[in-house]
Structures are given as structure tokens and as C-alpha cells.
C-alpha positions, 0 to 999 in steps of 0.5 A, a space after each residue: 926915918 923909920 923908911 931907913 930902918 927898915 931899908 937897913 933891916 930888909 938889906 942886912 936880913 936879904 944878905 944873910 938870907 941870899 949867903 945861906 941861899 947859895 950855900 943851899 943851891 937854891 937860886 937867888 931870887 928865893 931866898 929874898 922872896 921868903 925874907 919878905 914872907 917871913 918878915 911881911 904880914 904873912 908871918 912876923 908883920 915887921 914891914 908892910 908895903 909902904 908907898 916908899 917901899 913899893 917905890 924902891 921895888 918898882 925902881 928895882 923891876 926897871 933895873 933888872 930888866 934893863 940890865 936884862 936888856 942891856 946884856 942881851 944879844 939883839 941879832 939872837 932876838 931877832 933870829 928866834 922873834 918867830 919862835 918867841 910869838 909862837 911860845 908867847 901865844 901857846 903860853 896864853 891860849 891854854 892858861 886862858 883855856 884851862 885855867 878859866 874852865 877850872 875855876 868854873 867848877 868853884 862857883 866863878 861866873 863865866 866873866 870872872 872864870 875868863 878874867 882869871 885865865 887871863 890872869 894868869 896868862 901874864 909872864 913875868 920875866 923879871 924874876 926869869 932873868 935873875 935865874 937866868 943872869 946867875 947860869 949866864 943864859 941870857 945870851 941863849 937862844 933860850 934865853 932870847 926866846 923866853 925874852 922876845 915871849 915874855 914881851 909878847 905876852 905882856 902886849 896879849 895880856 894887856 890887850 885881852 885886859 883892855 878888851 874884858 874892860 871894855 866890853 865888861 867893866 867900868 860900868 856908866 860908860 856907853 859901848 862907843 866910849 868903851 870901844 874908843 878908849 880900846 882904840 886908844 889904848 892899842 893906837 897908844 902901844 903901836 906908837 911906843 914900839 914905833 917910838 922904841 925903834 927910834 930910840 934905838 937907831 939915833 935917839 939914844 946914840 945922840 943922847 949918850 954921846 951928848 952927855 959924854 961931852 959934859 963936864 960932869 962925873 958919870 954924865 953917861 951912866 946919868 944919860 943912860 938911867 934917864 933913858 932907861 926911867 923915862 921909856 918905862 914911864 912911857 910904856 906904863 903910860 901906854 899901858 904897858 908893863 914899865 918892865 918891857 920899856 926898861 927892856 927896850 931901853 937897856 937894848 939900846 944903850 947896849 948898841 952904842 959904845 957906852 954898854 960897858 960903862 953903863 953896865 959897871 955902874 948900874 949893876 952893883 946899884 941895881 943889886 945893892 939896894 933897889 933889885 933885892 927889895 923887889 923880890 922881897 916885895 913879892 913876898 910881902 904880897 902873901 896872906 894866909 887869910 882865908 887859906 882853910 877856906 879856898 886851901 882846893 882853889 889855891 891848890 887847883 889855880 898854882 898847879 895850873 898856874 905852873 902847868 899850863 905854861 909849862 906844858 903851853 909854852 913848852 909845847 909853842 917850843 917844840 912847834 918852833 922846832 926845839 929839843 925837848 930839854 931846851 922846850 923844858 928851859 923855855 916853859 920853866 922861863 915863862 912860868 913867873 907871874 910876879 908882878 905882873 900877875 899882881 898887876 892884872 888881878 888889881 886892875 880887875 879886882 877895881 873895874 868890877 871883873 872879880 868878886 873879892 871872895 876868890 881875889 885873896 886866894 888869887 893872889 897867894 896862888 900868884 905867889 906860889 907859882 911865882 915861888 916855884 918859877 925859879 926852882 922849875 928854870 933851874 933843875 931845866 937849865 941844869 938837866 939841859 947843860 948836864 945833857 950838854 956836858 955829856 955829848 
């Protein structure tokens, strides 16, 4: 019972914070994110991440994005797919770049400068889609840009993570084995997109008119969680973030005729419980320790970290023929590394890529720029409808 009192402490006190955060103008996922600050071992030290918690946030991450998907347009997605790539791989070169050199200048070796660049060349549009849900710019060409970048950064990310473990980490293993397991890994993600493209022309029509014949209350809304759970599980078990399969699956419940339906009943569940705990999840991650001591490489690696996907993808933008407001949108959109910056430092951190003198301060700089993602989107997307308004 103690999981259920701090449930009951974490909702009422992401409420309270959430009311005084729209009272504030601050966009809604900060005010979550500094409960679990404030509340974490960060601060006060009342709630830790348990395995139950951790559970509910991942359960959070997945709804989001596939309520992200559901309402997203998918001719807009295909329309700006080439503007996505463009941005996507202006948004990892110059992090990967900049961020890799800078780190040299406090002692990393060149394996682990590389490794952090790549870090922080992750993009997690979770958070991006929460800001971008409350301005309702999801239906954007923005909006469709920051989507289609985001999932083609994630793909870039995870192969530049699969080939600096193979070539660098799991020591013991022969370079044959190495170069077989990369094989593997990228044959695994080519079958998930062919997989995902079924799932959209018939798996998913049939399933949700299959349950629709069943006599039982809310078969639909069932069916569509089930695909939802289940193609993220499938997209983590080809190394892939479980966020880009939810992705993928609330696009295709969002072609049939049971969107609406879907989007009733899991929207007010999503918001109620599991999404709010995610972001708070984010702030349970902050820790202080050692801040005297890496206060410069925290400093260097979040203005960097904020920066080098602003300016890059921002850049990748205006290559791809955008004003330079709407540029502003979609680098500010591209900005949050949450949890996938979380995800890659770890799996790093364990195969050897990173000492763990610089592995806390990463993390905090991870939070921090994460932090400031949503204030960056939403003085853009404002400055952009203001420029709108006034035409």
C-alpha cells in the first residue's frame, strides 16, 4: 500500500502545481516536472523511483505519444517527410560536433567526447507534444516536421548508439560478433517499419472492427490499447524507443473509424493518472551531487545542449525552405532530450563508454535542458502566431 500513497501524494501535489502553473503562463508539463524536483531526492526526498513508479511513467510516455499520434495528420506527415530528414540530420551532426569537442576541453577521452555528442543528439518529443497538444499545433506543418524529425532522430540516435557499442563497448566479444549483433539490430528496426506499415493498411482496421463485434463494454477502446501496448513493445524489442512504436500505432488507430472513440476514453486516463507521473519522473532524475565540482561542464554541456538543436535544426529548417519564425518553432520542438537522453546515457554508462565522474553531471545537464525545452516552444510558437495575428 505504500505505492498507493505516494500515487495519492504525487496526483494531488501535480494538480495543485499544474493550476498554479497555468495561472502562471508556464506550459503544463513544467510545473509536473519541478513536483517531482521538489518532492524527489533532489530536494525533500519523499518519493524515489520505484520499480512501480517507473512503470506508470513508461505507461505514461506511451500514451502520450500515441494520443500524439492519433491526432496527428498523416498526409501532413508525409507531405514535410523530407524536411523532417533534413532537420533530423542537421539536429544530430552539429550536437554530435559541438558538443563532443566541448566536452574534450575537461578531460573526456575522445571515445567518451563522441559518446556525449551522441547523447545528446537524442530528441525526445514527448514532452514537445504536451506543448504542442495545449497550443493545438500538432496539426501544423510544424508540428508534422518536429514529429517525422523526432522519429528520425530516434532511428540515427539508436544506430550511432549500436555502432560505438560494437565497435567500442562489451568487452570479450570478437569483432565478427560485434558487427553481426549491429546486423541484427538494423535488420530487426527494417522489419518494425515494414511491420508498422501493415499494421496500418489492414492489421489494425481488422482488429478494431473484430472487437467491435464483441460483447463486452469498451471492446474498441481495449483492442486500441492492446495495439498501442503491444507496438511499443515491439519497437523496444528492436531497440528502438517504445515512444516511436505508440507513435506508429495512435497513427493507425487514427485511419479507421474508431479514433474518436479511442481518443474519449483514453485521453481523460492518460491525463489522469499515468501521463502526469511521467514528467514527474523526469524530475525525480535531478541530483545535486557533485554540482560545486562539474557547476562549468554542467553550465557548457545545457547551453550546448539547448543550442546545437536549436541553431541545427533550426538551420535543417530553413534548408528545407521555412521562415525563419516557423525554423524558431521546429528547433525549440527538437530540443527535449527526457528520457531518451536518460536512456542512452545509461546504456552507455553500462557498456563501458563513460566513466562515472562526468555520468552525474550528464544527467542534470539532460534535466536542465529538458527543463528549459518547453519554455523555448512556447515564447516560438507565441512570437510565431503573434507574427500570424498581425498579417
Amino acid at each position: 500500500m505504500h505505492f498507493i500513497g505516494t500515487l495519492t501524494l504525487l496526483l494531488i501535489t501535480t494538480l495543485l502545481a499544474g493550476h498554479l502553473g497555468q495561472r502562471a503562463g508556464l506550459p503544463a508539463v513544467v510545473p509536473q516536472i519541478l513536483v517531482g524536483v521538489l518532492l524527489g531526492p533532489a530536494m525533500l526526498g519523499w518519493v524515489h523511483a520505484s520499480t512501480n513508479l517507473t512503470t506508470f511513467a513508461d505507461i505514461g510516455v506511451v500514451i502520450l505519444m500515441f494520443l500524439g499520434g492519433m491526432e496527428s495528420d498523416i498526409d501532413l506527415l508525409k507531405r514535410y517527410l523530407r524536411p523532417a530528414l533534413i532537420v533530423a540530420c542537421a539536429g544530430v551532426i552539429m550536437p554530435v560536433a559541438l558538443i563532443g569537442l566541448a566536452s574534450r576541453f575537461f578531460g573526456v577521452s575522445w571515445t567518451e567526447a563522441a559518446f556525449i555528442g551522441v547523447i545528446f543528439s537524442a530528441t525526445s518529443v514527448s514532452i514537445s507534444v504536451a506543448v504542442l497538444k495545449e497550443f493545438h499545433y500538432l496539426d501544423t506543418r510544424e508540428g508534422a516536421t518536429i514529429l517525422g524529425a523526432a522519429v528520425a532522430d530516434d532511428i540515427i540516435g539508436v544506430i550511432l548508439l549500436s555502432v560505438m557499442i560494437a565497435i567500442l563497448g562489451g568487452e570479450g566479444m570478437s569483432t565478427g560478433g560485434h558487427q553481426s549483433n549491429l546486423v541484427i539490430v538494423l535488420a530487426g528496426q527494417v522489419a518494425f517499419f515494414a511491420f508498422v506499415y501493415v499494421l496500418i493498411r489492414w492489421v489494425t482496421p481488422f482488429l478494431l472492427h473484430f472487437s467491435d463485434r464483441l460483447m463486452m463494454t469498451s471492446s474498441s477502446t481495449i483492442m486500441a490499447m492492446v495495439i498501442c501496448l503491444g507496438t511499443a513493445w515491439l519497437a523496444e524489442e528492436v531497440g528502438l524507443s517504445g515512444a516511436v512504436g505508440a507513435f506508429f500505432a495512435g497513427i493507425a488507430v487514427a485511419q479507421t473509424d474508431y479514433k474518436a472513440e479511442a481518443l474519449s476514453d483514453i485521453e481523460p486516463l492518460g491525463y489522469a493518472t499515468f501521463i502526469p507521473l511521467f514528467f514527474v519522473s523526469v524530475g525525480l532524475n535531478v541530483r545535486f551531487d557533485g554540482i560545486g565540482r562539474d557547476w562549468l561542464f554542467i553550465l557548457v554541456l545545457s547551453v550546448l545542449g539547448v543550442l546545437t538543436k536549436l541553431w541545427g535544426c533550426g538551420l535543417g529548417a530553413r534548408i528545407s525552405g521555412f521562415q525563419w519564425l516557423s525554423a524558431n518553432v521546429i528547433g525549440s520542438g527538437m530540443i527535449s532530450r527526457g528520457e531518451m537522453g536518460l536512456i542512452t546515457a545509461q546504456i552507455g554508462f553500462a557498456a563501458g563508454l563513460l566513466r562515472e565522474d562526468f555520468y552525474s553531471a550528464i544527467i542534470l545537464a539532460i534535466i536542465i535542458v529538458t527543463m528549459i525545452a518547453p519554455f523555448m516552444l512556447k515564447r516560438d510558437i507565441v512570437k510565431q502566431q503573434a507574427y500570424t495575428a498581425s498579417e
